[in-house]
C-alpha positions as CSV (number, residue, x, y, z in Angstrom):
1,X,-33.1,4.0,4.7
2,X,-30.6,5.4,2.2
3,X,-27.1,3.6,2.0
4,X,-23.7,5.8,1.2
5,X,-20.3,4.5,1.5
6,X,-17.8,6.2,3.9
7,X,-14.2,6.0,3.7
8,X,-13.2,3.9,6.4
9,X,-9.0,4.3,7.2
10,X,-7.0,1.8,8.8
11,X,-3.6,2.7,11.2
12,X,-1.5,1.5,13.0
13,X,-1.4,3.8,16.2
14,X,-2.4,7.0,15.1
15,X,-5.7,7.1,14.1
16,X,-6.7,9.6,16.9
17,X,-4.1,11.9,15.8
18,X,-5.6,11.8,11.8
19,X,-9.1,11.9,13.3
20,X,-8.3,15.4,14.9
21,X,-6.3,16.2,11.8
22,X,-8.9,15.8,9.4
23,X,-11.5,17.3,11.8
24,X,-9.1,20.8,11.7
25,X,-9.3,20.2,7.8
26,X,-13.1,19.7,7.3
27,X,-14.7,20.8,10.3
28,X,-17.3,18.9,12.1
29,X,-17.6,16.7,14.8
30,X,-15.0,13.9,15.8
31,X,-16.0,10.3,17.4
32,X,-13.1,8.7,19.4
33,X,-14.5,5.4,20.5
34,X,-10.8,3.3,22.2
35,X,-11.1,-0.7,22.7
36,X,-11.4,0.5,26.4
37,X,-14.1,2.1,25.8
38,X,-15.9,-0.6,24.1
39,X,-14.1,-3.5,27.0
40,X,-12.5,-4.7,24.1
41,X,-8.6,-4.6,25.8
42,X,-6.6,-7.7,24.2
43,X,-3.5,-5.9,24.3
44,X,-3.0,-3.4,27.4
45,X,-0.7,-1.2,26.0
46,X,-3.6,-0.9,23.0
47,X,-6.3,0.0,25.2
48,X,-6.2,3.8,24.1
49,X,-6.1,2.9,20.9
50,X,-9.3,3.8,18.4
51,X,-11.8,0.9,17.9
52,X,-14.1,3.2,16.2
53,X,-13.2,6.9,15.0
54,X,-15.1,9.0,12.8
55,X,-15.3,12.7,11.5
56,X,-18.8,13.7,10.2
57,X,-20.0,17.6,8.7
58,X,-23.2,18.9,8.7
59,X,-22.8,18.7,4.9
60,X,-22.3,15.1,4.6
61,X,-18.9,14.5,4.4
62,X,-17.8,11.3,6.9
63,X,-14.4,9.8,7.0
64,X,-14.0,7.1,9.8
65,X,-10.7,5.4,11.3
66,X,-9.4,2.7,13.5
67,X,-6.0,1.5,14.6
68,X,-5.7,-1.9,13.8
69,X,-4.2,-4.1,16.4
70,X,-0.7,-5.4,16.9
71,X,-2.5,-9.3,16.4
72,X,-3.7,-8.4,13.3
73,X,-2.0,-7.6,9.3
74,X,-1.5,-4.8,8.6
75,X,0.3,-2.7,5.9
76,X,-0.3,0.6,4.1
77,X,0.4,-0.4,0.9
78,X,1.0,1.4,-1.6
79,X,-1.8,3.2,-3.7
80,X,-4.2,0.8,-2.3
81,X,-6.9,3.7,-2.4
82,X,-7.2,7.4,-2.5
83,X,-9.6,9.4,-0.7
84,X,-12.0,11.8,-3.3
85,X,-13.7,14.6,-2.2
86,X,-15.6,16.7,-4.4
87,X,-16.6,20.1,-3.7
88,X,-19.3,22.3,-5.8
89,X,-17.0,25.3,-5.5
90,X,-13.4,26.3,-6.0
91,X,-13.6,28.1,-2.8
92,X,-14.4,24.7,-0.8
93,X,-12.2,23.0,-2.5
94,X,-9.1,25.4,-2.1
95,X,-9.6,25.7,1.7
96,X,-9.9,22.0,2.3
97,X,-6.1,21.8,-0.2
98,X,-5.1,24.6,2.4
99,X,-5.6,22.9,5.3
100,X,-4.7,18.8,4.4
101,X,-1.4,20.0,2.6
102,X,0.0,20.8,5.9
103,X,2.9,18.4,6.0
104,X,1.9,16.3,3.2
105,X,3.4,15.9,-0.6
106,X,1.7,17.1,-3.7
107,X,1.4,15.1,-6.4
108,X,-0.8,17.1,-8.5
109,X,-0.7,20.6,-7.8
110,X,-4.4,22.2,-7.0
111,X,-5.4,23.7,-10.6
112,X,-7.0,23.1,-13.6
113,X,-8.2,20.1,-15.3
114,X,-9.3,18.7,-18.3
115,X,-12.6,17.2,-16.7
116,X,-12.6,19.5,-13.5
117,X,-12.3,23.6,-12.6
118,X,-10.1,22.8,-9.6
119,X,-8.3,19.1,-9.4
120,X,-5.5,18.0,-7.6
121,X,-4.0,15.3,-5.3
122,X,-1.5,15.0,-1.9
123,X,-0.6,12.2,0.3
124,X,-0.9,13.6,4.0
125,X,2.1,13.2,6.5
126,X,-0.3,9.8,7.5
127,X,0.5,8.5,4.3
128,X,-3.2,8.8,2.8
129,X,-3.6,10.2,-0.5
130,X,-6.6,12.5,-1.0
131,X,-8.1,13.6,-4.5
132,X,-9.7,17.0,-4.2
133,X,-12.3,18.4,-7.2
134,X,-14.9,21.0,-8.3
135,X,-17.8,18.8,-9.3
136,X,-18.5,19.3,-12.9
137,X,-20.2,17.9,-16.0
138,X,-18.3,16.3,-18.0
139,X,-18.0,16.8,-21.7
140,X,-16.2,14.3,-23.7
C-alpha cells in the first residue's frame, strides 16, 4: 500500500458548495457523503451538511472537505495553511489559475519565478489560499 497525504478542508456550512467549486476547477469526480447519510444527525438543521466530501482526478489530484459542526471549534484562521498544486506544464497550471480565480484575491499574480516557470497564489471567495506551480528543478 502506498500512503499520500490529501488536503483535507474544514467549513463551516459550505463545504458542498467548495466541493462543486473545486470540482468545476479541476475536473473529476465529487463525493458528498452528509451526517444524514452516515445517521450521524446531532443537530437537525446540520443533517445536510458534509460529513465526508471529496474531489478526486484521474491524475491524482484529491482535495477532501467537511463542514464542521456547530458543537465543535472552529475558526479559519489566518494563513493556517495554503493549498499547493504543482503542475508539469504552464498550460495546466494556467487553466486551473483561470478557473479558482473566479471570485477570489490574488496575492501573487500567475507568472514567473525565481524557482518556478509559472508561480502564483489566490485566496478563493472560501477563504482558502491555493499555491499554483510548474514543477521544476531547482538550481540554487
Amino acid at each position: 500500500m502506498t500512503a499520500k497525504a490529501v488536503t483535507h478542508l474544514n467549513f463551516r456550512g459550505d463545504a458542498r458548495e467548495a466541493l462543486t467549486f473545486y470540482q468545476a476547477a479541476f475536473g473529476g469526480d465529487v463525493t458528498v457523503v452528509t451526517y444524514k447519510d452516515a445517521g450521524d444527525v446531532q443537530d437537525p438543521a446540520a443533517a445536510d451538511q458534509v460529513m465526508f466530501g471529496q474531489v478526486s482526478t484521474a491524475d491524482g489530484l484529491s482535495v477532501m472537505a467537511y463542514d464542521v459542526p456547530a458543537d465543535l471549534p472552529w475558526n479559519q484562521g489566518e494563513n493556517a495553511f495554503f493549498v499547493s498544486v504543482r503542475g508539469g506544464t504552464a498550460e495546466e497550471i494556467a487553466a486551473y489559475w483561470e478557473k479558482l480565480s473566479e471570485g477570489s484575491t490574488v496575492l501573487r499574480p500567475l507568472g514567473a519565478a525565481q524557482w518556478a516557470p509559472l508561480y502564483g497564489m489566490l485566496r478563493d471567495r472560501f477563504g482558502v489560499t491555493w499555491v499554483l506551480d510548474v514543477v521544476s528543478e531547482y538550481n540554487a
